[in-house]
Backbone as CSV, one residue per row, in Angstrom:
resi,resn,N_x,N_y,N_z,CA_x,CA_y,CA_z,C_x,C_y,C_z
1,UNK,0.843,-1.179,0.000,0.000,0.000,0.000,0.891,1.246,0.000
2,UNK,0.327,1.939,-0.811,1.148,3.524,-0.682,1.514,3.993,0.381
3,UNK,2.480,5.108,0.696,2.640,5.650,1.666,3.004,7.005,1.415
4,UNK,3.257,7.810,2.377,3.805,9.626,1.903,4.665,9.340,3.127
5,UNK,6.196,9.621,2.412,6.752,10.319,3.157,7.667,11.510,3.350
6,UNK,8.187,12.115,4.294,8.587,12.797,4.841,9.771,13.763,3.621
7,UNK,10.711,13.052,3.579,11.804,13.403,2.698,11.666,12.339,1.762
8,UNK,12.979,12.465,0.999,13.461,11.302,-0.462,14.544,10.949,-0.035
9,UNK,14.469,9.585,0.746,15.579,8.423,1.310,16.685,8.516,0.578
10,UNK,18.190,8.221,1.032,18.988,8.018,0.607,18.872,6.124,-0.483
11,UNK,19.411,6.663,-1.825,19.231,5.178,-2.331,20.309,4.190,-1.979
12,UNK,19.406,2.914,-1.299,20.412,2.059,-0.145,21.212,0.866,-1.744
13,UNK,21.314,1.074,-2.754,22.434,0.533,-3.779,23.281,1.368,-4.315
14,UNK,22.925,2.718,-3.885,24.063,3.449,-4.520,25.464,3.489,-4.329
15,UNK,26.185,3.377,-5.234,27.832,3.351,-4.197,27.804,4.253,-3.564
16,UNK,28.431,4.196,-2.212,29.206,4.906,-1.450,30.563,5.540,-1.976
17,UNK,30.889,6.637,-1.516,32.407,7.242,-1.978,33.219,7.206,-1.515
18,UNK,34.317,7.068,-1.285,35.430,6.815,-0.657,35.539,7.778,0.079
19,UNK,35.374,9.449,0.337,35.139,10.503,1.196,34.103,11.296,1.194
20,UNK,33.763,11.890,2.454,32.755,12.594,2.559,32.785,13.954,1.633
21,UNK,33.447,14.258,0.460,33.192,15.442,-0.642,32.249,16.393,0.164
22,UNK,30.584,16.341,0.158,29.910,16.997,0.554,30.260,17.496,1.950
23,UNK,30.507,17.166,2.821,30.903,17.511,4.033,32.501,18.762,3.614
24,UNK,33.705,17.753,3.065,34.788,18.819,3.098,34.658,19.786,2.110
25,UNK,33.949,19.767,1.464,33.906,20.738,-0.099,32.570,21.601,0.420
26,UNK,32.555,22.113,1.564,31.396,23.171,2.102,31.752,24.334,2.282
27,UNK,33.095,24.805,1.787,33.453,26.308,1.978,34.439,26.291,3.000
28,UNK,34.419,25.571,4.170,34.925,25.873,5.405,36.410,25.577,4.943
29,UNK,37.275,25.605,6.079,38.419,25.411,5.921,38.858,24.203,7.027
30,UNK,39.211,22.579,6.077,39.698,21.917,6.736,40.983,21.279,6.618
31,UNK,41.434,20.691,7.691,42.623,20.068,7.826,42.845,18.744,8.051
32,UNK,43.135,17.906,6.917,42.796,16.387,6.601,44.302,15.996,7.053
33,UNK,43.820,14.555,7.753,44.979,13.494,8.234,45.218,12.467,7.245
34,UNK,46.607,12.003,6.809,46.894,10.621,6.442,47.484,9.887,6.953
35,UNK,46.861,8.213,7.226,46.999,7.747,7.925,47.110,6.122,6.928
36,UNK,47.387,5.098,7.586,47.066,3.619,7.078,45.380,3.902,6.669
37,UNK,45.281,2.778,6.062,44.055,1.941,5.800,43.049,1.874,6.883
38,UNK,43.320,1.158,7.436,42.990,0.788,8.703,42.575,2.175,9.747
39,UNK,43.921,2.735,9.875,43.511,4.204,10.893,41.864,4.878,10.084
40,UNK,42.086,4.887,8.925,41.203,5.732,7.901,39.696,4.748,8.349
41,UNK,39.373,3.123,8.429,38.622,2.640,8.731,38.286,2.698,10.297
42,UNK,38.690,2.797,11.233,38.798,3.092,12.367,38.056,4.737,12.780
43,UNK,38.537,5.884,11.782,37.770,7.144,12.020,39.121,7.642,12.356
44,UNK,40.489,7.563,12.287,41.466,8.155,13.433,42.115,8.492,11.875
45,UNK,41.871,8.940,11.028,42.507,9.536,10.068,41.477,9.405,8.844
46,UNK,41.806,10.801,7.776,41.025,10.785,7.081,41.495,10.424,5.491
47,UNK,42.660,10.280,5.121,42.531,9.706,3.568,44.468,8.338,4.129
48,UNK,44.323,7.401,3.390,45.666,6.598,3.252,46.870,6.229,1.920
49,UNK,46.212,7.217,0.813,47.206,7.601,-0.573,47.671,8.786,0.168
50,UNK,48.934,8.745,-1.152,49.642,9.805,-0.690,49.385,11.096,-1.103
51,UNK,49.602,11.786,-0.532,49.167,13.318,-0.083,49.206,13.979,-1.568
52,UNK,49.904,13.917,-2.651,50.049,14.410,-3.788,48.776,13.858,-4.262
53,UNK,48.840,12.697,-4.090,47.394,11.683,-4.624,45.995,12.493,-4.337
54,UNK,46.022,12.649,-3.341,45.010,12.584,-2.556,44.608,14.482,-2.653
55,UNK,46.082,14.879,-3.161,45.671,16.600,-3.252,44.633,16.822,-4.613
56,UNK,45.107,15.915,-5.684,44.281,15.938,-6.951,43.216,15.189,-7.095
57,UNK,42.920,14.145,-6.166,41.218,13.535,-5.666,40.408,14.759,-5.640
58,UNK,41.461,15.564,-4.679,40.438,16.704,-4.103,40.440,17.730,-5.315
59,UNK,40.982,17.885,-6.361,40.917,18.993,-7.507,39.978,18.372,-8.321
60,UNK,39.532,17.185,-8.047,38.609,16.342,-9.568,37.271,16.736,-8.561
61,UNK,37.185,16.293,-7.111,36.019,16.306,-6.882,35.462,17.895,-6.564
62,UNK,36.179,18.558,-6.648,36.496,20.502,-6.942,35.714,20.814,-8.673
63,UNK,36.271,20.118,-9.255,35.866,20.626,-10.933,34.171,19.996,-10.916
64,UNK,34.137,18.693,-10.521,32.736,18.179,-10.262,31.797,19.492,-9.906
65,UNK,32.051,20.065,-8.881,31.075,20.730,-8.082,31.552,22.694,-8.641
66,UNK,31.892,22.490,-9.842,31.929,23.692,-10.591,32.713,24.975,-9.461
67,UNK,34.076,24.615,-9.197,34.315,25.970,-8.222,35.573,25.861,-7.917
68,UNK,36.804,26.123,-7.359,38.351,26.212,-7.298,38.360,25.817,-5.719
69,UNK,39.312,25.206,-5.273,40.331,24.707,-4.658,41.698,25.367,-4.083
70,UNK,41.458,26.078,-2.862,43.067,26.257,-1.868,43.733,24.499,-1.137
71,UNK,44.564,24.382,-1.607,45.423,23.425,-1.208,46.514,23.933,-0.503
72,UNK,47.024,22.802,0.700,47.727,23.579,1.555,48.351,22.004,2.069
73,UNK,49.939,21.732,1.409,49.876,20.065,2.281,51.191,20.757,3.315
74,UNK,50.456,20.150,4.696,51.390,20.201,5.665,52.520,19.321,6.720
75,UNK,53.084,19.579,7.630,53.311,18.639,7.800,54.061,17.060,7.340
76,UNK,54.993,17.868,6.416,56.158,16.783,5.657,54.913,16.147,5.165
77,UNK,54.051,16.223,4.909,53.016,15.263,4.005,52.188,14.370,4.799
78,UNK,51.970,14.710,6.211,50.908,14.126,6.609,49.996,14.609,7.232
79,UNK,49.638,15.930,6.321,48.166,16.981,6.574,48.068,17.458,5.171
80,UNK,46.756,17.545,4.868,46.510,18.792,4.017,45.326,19.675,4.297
81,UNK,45.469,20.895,3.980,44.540,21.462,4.637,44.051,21.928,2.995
82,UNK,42.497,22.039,3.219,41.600,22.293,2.045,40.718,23.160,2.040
83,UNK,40.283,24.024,1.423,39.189,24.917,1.185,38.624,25.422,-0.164
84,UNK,36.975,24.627,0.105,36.413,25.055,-1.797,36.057,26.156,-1.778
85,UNK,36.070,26.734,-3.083,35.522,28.284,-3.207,34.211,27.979,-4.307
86,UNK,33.252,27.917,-4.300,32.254,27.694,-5.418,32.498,29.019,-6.306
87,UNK,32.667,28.560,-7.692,32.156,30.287,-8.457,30.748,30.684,-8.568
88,UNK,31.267,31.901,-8.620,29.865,32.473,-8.938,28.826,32.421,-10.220
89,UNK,27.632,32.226,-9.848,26.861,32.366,-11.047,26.927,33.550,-11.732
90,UNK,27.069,32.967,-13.185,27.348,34.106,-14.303,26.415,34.481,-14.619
91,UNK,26.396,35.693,-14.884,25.196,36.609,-14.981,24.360,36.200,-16.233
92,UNK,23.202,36.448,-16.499,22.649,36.379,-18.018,22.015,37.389,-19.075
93,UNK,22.426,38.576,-17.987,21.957,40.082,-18.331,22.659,40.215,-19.680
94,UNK,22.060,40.406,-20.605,22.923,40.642,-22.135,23.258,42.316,-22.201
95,UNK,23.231,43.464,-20.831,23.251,44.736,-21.197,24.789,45.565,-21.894
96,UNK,24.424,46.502,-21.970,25.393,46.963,-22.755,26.945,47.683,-21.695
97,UNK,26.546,47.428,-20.669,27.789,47.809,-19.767,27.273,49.398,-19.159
98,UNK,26.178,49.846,-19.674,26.315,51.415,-19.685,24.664,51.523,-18.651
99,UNK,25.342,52.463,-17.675,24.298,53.037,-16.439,23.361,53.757,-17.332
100,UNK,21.978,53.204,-16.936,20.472,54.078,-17.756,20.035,54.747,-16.259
């Protein structure tokens, strides 16, 4: 029987991603750990490629979401710190540049 609900469920076959994108790609400014495999499955670190690797994960999943990327690797290579910048929507005003 039908039902109504509330919101639109997450779809339970969809792959999962290897990082939370939506969470670090929110504007803010964070500072990511690398760690083993394991640490990364555990919660006690957040990516286990290497930091060069893992700087251009973060530039692909940057171009995805239409907007630029501060990269910052610290820590002899076991931090990077990240911050997305979304661009701005381009205008669609066709005017002529000139104050009426």
């Amino acid at each position: 029987m039908a039902r109504k609900l509330d919101s639109f469920p997450e779809d339970e076959d969809a792959p999962r991603g290897r990082y939370p994108w939506n969470k670090w790609l929110n504007g803010e400014v964070w500072e990511l750990q690398k760690g083993s495999k394991e640490q990364v499955a555990e919660g006690n670190a957040d990516f286990h490629v290497e930091t060069r690797s893992f700087r251009s994960a973060v530039q692909q999943a940057t171009r995805v979401r239409k907007g630029d990327v501060k990269t910052a690797i610290r820590n002899n290579g076991s931090a990077i710190v990240i911050q997305f910048m979304p661009k701005a929507e381009e205008s669609t005003d066709e005017g002529d540049g000139h104050a009426t």
